[in-house]
Wavefront OBJ file of the C-alpha trace (Angstrom):
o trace
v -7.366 -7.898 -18.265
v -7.643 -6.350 -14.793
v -9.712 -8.624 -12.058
v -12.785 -7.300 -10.865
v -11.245 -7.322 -7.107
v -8.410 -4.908 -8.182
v -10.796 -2.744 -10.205
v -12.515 -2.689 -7.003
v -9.924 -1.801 -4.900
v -8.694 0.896 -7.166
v -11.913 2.463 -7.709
v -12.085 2.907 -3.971
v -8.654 4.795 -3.145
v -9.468 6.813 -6.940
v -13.132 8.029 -4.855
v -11.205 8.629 -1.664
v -8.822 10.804 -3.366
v -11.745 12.786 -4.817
v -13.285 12.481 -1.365
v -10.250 13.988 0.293
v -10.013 17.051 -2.733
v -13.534 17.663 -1.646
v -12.861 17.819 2.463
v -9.908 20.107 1.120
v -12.062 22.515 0.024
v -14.428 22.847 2.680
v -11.467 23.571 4.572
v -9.976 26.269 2.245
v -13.544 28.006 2.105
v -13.560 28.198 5.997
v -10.307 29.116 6.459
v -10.037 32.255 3.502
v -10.411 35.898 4.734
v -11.942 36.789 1.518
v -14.729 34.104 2.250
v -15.495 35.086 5.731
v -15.805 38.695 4.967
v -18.172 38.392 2.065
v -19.961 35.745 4.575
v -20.657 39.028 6.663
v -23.291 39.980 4.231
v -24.582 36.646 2.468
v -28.064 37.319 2.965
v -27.841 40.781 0.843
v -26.021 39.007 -1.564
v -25.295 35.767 -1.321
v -23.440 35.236 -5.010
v -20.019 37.041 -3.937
v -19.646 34.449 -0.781
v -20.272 31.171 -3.155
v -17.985 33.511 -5.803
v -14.905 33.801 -3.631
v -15.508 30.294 -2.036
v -15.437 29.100 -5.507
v -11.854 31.132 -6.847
v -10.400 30.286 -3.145
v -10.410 26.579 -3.926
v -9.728 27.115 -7.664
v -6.548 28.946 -6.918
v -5.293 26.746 -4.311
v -5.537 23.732 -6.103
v -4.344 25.302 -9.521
v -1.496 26.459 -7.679
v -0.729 22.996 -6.411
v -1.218 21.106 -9.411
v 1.366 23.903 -11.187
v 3.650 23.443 -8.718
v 3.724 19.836 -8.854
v 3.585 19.885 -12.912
v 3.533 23.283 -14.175
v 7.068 22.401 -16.002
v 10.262 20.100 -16.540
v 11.626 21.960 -12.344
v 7.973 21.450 -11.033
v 7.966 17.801 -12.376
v 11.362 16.896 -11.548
v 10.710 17.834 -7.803
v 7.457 15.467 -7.936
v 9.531 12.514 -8.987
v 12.692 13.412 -6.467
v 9.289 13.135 -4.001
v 7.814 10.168 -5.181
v 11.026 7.987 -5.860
v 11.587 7.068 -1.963
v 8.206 6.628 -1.625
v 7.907 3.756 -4.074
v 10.782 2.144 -2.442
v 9.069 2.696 1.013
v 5.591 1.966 0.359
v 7.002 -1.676 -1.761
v 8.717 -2.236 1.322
v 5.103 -2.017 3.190
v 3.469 -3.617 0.517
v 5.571 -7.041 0.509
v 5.710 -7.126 3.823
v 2.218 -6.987 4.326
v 1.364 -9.009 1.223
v 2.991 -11.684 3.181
v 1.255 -10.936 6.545
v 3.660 -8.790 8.679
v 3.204 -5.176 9.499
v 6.300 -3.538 8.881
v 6.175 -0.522 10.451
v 10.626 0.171 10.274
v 11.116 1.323 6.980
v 11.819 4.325 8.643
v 14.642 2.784 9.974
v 15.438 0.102 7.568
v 15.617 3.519 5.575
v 18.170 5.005 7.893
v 20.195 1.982 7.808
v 20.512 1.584 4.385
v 21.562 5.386 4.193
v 24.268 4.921 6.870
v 25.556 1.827 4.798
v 25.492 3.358 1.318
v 27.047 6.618 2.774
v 29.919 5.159 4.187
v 30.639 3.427 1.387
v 30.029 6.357 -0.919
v 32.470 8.689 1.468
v 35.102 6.430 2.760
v 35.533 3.916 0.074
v 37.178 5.390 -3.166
v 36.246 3.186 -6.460
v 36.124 3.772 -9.668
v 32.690 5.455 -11.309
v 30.147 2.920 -12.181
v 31.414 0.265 -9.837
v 31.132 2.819 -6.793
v 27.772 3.685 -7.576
v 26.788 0.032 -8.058
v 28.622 -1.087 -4.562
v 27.569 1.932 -2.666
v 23.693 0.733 -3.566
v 24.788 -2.619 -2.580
v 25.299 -1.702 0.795
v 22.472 0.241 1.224
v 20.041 -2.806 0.265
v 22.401 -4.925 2.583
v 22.148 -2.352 5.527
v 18.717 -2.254 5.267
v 17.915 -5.667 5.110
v 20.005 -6.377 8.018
v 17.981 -4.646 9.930
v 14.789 -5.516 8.460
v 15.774 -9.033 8.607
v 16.170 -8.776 12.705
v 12.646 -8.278 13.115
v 12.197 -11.230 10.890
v 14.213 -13.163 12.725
v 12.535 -11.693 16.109
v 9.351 -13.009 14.638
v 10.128 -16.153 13.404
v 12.167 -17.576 16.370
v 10.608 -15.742 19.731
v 7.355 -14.547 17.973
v 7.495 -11.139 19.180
v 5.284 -8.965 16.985
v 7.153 -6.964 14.323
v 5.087 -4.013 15.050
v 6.539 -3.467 18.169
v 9.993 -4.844 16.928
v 10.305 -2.472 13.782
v 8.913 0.434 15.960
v 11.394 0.208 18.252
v 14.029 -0.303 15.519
v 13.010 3.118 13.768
v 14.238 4.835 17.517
v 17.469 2.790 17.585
v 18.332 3.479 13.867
v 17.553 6.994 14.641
v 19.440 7.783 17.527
v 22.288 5.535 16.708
v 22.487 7.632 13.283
v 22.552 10.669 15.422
v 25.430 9.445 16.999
v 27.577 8.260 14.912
v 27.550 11.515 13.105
v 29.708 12.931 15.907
v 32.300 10.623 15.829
v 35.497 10.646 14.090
v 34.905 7.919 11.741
v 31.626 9.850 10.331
v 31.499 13.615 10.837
v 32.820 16.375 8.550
v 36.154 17.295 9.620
v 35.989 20.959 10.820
v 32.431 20.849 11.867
v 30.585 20.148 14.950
v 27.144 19.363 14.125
v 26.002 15.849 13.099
v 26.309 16.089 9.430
v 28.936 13.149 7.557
v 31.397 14.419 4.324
v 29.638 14.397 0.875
v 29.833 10.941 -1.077
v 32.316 11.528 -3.365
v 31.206 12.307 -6.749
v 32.595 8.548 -8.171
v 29.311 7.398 -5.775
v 27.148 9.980 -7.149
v 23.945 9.292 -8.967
v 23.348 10.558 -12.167
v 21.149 13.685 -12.404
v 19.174 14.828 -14.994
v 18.542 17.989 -16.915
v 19.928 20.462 -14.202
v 17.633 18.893 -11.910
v 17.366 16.844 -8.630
v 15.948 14.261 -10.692
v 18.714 11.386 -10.490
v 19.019 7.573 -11.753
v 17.622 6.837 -8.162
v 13.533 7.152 -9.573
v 14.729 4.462 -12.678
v 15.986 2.696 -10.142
v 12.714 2.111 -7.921
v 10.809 1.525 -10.963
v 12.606 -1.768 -11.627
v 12.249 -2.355 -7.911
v 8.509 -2.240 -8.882
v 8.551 -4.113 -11.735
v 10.888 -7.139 -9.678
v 8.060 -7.566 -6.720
v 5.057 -7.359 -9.073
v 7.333 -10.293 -10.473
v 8.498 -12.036 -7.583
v 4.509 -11.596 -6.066
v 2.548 -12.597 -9.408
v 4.743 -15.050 -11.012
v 7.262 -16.798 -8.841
v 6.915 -19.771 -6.366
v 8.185 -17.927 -3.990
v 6.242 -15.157 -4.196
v 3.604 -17.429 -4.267
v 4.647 -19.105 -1.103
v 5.073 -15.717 0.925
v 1.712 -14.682 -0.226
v -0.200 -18.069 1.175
v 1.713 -17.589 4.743
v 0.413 -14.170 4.431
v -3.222 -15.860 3.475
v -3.131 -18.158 6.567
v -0.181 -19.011 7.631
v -1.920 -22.060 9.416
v -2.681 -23.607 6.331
v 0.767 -22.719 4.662
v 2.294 -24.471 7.336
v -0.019 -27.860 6.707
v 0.940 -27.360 3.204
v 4.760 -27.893 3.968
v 5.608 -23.903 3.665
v 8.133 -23.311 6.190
v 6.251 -19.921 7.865
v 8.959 -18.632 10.244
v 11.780 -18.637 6.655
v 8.707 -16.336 4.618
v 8.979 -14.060 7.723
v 12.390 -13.873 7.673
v 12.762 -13.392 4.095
v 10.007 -11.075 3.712
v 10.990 -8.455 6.323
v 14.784 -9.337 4.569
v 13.503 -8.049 1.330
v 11.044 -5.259 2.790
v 14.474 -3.881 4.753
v 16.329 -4.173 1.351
v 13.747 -2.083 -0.470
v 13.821 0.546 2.506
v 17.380 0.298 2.527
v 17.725 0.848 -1.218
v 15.747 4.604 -0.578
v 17.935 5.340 1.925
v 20.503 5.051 -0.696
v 19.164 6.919 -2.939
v 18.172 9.754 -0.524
v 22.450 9.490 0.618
v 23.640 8.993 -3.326
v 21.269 10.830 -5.419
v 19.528 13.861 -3.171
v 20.873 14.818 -0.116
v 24.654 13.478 -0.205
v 25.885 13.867 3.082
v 24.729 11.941 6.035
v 22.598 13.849 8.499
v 19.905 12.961 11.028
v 16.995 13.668 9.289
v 18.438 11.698 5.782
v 14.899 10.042 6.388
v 12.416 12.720 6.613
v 9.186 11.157 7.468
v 9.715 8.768 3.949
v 9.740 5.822 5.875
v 6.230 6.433 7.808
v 5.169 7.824 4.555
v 5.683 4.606 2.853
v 2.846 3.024 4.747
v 0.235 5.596 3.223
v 1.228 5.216 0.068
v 0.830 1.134 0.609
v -2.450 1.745 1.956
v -3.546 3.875 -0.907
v -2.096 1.400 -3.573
v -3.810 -1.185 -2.325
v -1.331 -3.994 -1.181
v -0.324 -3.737 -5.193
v 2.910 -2.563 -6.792
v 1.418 -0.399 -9.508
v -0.807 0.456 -7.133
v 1.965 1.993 -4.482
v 3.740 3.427 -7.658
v 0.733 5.603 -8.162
v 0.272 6.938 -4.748
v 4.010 7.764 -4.378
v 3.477 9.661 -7.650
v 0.563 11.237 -5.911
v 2.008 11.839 -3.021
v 5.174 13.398 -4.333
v 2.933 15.551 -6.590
v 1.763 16.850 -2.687
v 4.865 17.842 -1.603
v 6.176 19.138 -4.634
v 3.073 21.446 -4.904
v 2.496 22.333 -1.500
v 5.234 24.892 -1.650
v 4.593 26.493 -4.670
v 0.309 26.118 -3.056
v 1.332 28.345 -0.173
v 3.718 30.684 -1.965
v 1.057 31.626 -4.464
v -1.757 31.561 -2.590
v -0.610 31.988 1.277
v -2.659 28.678 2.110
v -0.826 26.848 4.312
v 1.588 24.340 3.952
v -0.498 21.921 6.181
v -3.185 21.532 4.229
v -1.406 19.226 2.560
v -0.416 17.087 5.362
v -4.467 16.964 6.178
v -5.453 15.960 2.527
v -3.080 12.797 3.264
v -3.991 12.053 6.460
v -7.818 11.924 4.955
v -6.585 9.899 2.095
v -5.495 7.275 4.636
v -8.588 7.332 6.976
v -10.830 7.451 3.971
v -8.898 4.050 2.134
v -9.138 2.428 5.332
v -12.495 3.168 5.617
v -14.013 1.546 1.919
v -17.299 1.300 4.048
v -17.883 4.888 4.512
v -16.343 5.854 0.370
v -18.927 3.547 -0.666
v -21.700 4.867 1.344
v -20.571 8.997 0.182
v -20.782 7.623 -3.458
v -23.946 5.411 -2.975
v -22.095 2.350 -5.060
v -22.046 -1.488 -3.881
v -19.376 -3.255 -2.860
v -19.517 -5.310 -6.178
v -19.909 -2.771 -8.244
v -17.372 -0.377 -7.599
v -15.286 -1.362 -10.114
v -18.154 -0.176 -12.664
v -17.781 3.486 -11.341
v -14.050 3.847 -12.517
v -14.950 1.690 -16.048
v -17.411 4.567 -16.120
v -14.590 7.609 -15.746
v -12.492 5.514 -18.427
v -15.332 5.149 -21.460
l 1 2 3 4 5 6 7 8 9 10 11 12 13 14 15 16 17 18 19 20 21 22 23 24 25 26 27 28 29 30 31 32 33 34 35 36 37 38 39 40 41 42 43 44 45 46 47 48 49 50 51 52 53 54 55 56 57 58 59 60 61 62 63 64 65 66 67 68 69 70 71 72 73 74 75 76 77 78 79 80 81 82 83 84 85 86 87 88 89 90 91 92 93 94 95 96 97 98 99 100 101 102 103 104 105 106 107 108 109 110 111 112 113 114 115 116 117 118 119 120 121 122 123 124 125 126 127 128 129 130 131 132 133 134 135 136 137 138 139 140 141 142 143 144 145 146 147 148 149 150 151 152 153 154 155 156 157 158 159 160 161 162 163 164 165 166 167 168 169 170 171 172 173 174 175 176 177 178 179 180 181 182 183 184 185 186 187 188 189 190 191 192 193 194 195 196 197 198 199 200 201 202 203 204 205 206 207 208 209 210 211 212 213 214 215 216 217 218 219 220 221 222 223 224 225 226 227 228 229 230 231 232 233 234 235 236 237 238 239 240 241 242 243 244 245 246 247 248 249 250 251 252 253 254 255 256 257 258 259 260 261 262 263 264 265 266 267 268 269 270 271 272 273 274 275 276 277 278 279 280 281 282 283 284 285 286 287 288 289 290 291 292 293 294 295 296 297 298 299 300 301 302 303 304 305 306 307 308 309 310 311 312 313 314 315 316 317 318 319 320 321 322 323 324 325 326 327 328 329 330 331 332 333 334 335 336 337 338 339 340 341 342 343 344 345 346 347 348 349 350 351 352 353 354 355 356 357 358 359 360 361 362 363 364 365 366 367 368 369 370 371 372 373 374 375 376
């Protein structure tokens, strides 16, 4: 049975989403031609202004919910979206679960790409066991370099949002250039881009589709930190330091090892989408491998809540965003950036519980009671 805190919690990013739709279409009524002209004569006749306000926002949406799931193309593009993103936002999640910020998993990201290329490039195995080592090294290069933070923390206590920060610029720029040396660019070319992982390091794709094994992949990496935060002792001992680390520490928890092997496993699961990206969607190494997945990961933790399932469900939503938002502008000529603004009001709106609660005039306690509402 779900707790009455979760339910709580998830009824408040469910209203902020709704909250956010609703902000979108104030926008998309402002910013239509057709609306603003028939504005010019409201008072005469007021019915064609709330007529084209209303078929503006039906449109726009319609067209962005068909091309996020308007077929098996349109729904394969939402999960290519979404499957960094879980990896990403799980990397937030356990991190913050046990009290750290980690604000690298765009880098950890990076690293984890420039690992698991290499390997899938310059390292010739056999099928199966290429795939399986290239991933390897992706979860390794990423947790090396989420681990440094860790260790940053632990032993000097800087703060790992300053740390991972400035480990997103190195990771970035050291990507950048290693791409033009010898050991890492394309032979016969001069921009930053690496050779294509050879197809023995190649996952699987799916019904002539982007889709690849990649988005199976992250859902076990779901299913393994619900695990490790729910029903192991160590998950249970990284989520007390993350409680009050104070008290951990009286307890006998060694604090400064959860750091360490929290921002460890948060770099592994950022590493392990940089993989992916490398292996399953992009396949050669180039400077933006990343995209903005890694800062994107953070939204989609905020929006699931600090929970697994939770950040599962916003990477879904979110890759349902930029799936559609093409097909959006393309049928309807809004533009693309309207979806960037419905995110960023996603995230001011979750961090903001207050102000959802106040639009929807429910109590903190009983917010949970709205969304058992919606389901009877």
């Amino acid at each position: 049975m779900l707790n009455r805190k979760w339910l709580r919690e998830l009824a408040v990013s469910a209203l902020a989403v709704v909250l956010a739709l609703v902000v979108g279409a104030v926008l998309i009524i402002v910013s239509s031609p057709t609306v603003t002209a028939d504005l010019g004569y409201f008072a005469a006749r007021p019915l064609d202004s709330v007529t084209a306000a209303w078929a503006a926002v039906r449109d726009t949406y319609k067209a962005l919910f068909l091309g996020a799931f308007g077929g098996w193309q349109q729904l394969a593009e939402t999960l290519v979206a979404a499957t960094p993103l879980i990896c990403t936002g799980l990397s937030v999640t356990l991190a913050f679960r046990t009290g750290l910020f980690n604000i690298g998993a765009q880098g950890q990201l990076i690293a984890g790409a420039l690992a698991a290329g290499w390997v899938g490039f310059a390292v010739h195995l056999p099928p199966v066991i290429h795939v399986v080592v290239a991933i390897a090294a992706g979860l390794a290069g990423g947790a090396v370099w989420g681990g440094l933070a860790g260790i940053l923390k632990a032993r000097t206590g800087a703060h790992e949002v300053i740390s991972t920060i400035m480990g997103n610029y190195v990771a970035l720029y050291a990507l950048t250039w290693l791409l033009t040396t010898k050991p890492l660019q394309r032979p016969g070319r001069n921009e930053p881009i690496s050779p294509v992982v050879d197809p023995s390091a190649q996952l699987p794709r799916f019904g002539g589709t982007r889709l690849h094994l990649g988005l199976a992949v992250a859902i076990l990496a779901a299913i393994l930190v619900w695990w490790l935060l729910s029903r192991s002792t160590l998950g249970f001992r990284l989520r007390a330091v993350g409680a009050n680390p104070d008290a951990a520490r009286t307890a006998g928890i060694g604090v400064g090892r959860a750091y360490i092997l929290a921002m460890l496993l948060a770099g592994a699961l950022a590493g392990l989408a940089g993989a992916q990206q490398v292996l399953g969607t992009d396949l050669p190494l180039t400077n933006g491998i990343a995209g903005s997945f890694g800062f994107d990961g953070i939204t989609v933790a905020l929006l699931g809540r600090g929970s697994p399932i939770g950040t599962v469900c916003a990477a879904l939503l979110f890759g349902a965003l930029d799936a559609g938002g093409n097909e959006m502008q393309a049928a309807t000529g809004t533009p693309l950036t309207l979806v960037t603004v419905l995110q960023a009001v996603i995230v001011v709106l979750v961090a903001a519980p207050a102000l959802v609660r106040t639009v929807f005039r429910i109590r903190a306690e009983g917010a949970e009671a709205v969304l058992a509402k919606g389901w009877s």
